[in-house]
C-alpha positions in Angstrom: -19.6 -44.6 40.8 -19.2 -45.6 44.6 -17.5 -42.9 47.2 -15.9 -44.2 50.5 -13.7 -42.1 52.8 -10.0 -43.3 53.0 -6.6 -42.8 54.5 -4.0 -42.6 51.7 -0.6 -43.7 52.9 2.9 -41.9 51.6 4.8 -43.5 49.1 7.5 -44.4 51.9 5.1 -46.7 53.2 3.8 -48.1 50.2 7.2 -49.0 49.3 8.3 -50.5 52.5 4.5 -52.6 52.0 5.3 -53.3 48.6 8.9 -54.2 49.6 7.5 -56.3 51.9 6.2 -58.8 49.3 9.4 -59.8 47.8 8.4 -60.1 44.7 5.7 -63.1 46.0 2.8 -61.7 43.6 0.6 -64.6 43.0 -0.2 -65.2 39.8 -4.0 -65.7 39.8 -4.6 -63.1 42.6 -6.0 -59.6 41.8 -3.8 -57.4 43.1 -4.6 -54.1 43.8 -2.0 -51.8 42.2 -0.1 -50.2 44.7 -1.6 -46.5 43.4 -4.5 -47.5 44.7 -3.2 -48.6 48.1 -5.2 -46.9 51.0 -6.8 -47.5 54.8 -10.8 -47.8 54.1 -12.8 -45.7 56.6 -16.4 -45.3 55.3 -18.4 -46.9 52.7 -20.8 -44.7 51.3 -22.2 -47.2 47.9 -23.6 -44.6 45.0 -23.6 -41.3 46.7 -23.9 -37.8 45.5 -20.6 -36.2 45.7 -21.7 -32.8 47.2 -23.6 -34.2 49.5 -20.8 -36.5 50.5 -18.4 -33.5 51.2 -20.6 -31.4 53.1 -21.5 -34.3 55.3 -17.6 -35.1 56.2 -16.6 -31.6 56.2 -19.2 -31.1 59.1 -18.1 -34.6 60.6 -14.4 -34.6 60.2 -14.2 -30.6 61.3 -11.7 -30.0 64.2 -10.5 -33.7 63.9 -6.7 -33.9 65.0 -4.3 -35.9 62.6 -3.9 -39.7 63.5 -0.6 -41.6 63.9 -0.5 -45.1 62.6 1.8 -47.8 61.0 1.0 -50.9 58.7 2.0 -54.2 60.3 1.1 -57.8 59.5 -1.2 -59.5 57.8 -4.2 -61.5 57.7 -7.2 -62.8 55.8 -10.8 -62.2 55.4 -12.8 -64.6 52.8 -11.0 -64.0 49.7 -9.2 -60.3 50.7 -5.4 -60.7 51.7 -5.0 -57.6 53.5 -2.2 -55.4 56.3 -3.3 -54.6 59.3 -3.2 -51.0 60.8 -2.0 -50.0 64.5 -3.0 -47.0 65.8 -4.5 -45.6 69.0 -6.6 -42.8 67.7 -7.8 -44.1 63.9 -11.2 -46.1 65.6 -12.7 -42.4 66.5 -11.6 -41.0 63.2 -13.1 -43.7 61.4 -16.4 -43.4 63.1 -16.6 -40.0 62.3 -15.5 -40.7 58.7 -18.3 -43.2 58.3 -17.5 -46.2 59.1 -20.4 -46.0 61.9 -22.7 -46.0 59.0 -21.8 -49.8 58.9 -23.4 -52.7 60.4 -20.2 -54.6 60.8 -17.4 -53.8 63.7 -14.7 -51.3 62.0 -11.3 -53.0 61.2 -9.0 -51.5 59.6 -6.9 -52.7 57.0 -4.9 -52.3 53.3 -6.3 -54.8 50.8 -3.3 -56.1 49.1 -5.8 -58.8 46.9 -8.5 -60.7 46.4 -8.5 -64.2 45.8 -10.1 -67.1 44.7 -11.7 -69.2 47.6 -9.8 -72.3 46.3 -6.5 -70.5 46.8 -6.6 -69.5 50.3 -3.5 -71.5 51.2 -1.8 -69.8 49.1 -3.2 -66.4 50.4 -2.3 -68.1 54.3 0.8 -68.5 53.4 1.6 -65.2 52.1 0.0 -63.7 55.3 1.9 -65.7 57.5 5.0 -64.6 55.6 4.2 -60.9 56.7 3.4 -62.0 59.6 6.4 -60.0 61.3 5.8 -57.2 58.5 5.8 -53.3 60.6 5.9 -50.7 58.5 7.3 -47.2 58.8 5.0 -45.0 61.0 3.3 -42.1 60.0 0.7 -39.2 60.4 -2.4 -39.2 58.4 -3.3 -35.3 58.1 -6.0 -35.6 55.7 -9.1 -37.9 54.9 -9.6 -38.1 51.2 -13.1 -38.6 49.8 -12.4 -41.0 47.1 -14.6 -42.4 44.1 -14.2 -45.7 42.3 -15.5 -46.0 39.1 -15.2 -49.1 37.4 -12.2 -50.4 39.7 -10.2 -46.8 39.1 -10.3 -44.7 42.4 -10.1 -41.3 42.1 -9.7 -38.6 44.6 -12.8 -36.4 44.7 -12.1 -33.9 48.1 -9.5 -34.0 50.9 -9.9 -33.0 54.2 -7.1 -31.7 56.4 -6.9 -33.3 59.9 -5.8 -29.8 61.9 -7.4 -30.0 65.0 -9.2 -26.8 64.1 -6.2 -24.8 63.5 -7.7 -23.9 59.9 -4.3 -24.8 58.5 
């Protein structure tokens, strides 16, 4: 069982992403099923759960909620992926976990993994939502999620309040 933090987008936006493909679902791509769609922000490997929500309720406590929109895509070796605009989700991250990570923070939506001998393929899907920007929204809660075998689950939320307590 690994745990990582994440942002969870609403189903508006995953259907406006999902949309967005037009139906271009490459056979011979892992997609990731759109129920388990979400915005990465720390990787914590095989963790004790406890543990895990005491530290992020401590790190995440008085943390405002972030705005943000999905827009684009890209590559990374074998990951299609959407980018992420927003001004204030860097800090959030950080405090989430993603400092606990050797490599600079970027965020982003896997859409699928692919094999390396496909990466036209996976260029030319990018550059197809290339224009992609979808609906903006307000992340008001981290989730601490667990994947287990490929299934995520949601383990503990944590409201983004900005220490209102609501």
């Amino acid at each position: 069982m690994l745990l990582f933090s994440a942002l969870v987008p609403p189903p508006v936006v995953l259907r406006s992403a999902e949309a967005a493909l037009h139906g271009r679902w490459i056979d011979g791509f892992r997609w990731s099923p759109v129920s388990n769609w979400h915005i990465t922000l720390g990787f914590f490997g095989e963790d004790s759960i406890s543990e895990r929500v005491d530290w992020l309720r401590d790190r995440l406590a008085g943390r405002s909620p972030v705005h943000l929109r999905l827009s684009a895509a890209d590559t990374f070796p074998k990951v299609l992926w959407l980018g992420v605009e927003s001004e204030d989700l860097a800090d959030l991250a950080k405090a989430a976990g993603a400092d606990l990570d050797e490599r600079p923070y970027r965020p982003h939506l896997t859409l699928a993994r692919f094999p390396a001998e496909r990466s036209a393929e996976a260029r030319a899907l990018a550059d197809h939502l290339a224009g992609y920007t979808g609906p903006a929204w307000t992340a008001a809660e981290v989730v601490l999620m667990k994947s287990t075998a490929g299934a995520y689950s949601q383990v503990a939320r944590f409201a983004l309040d900005g220490g209102s307590g609501g």
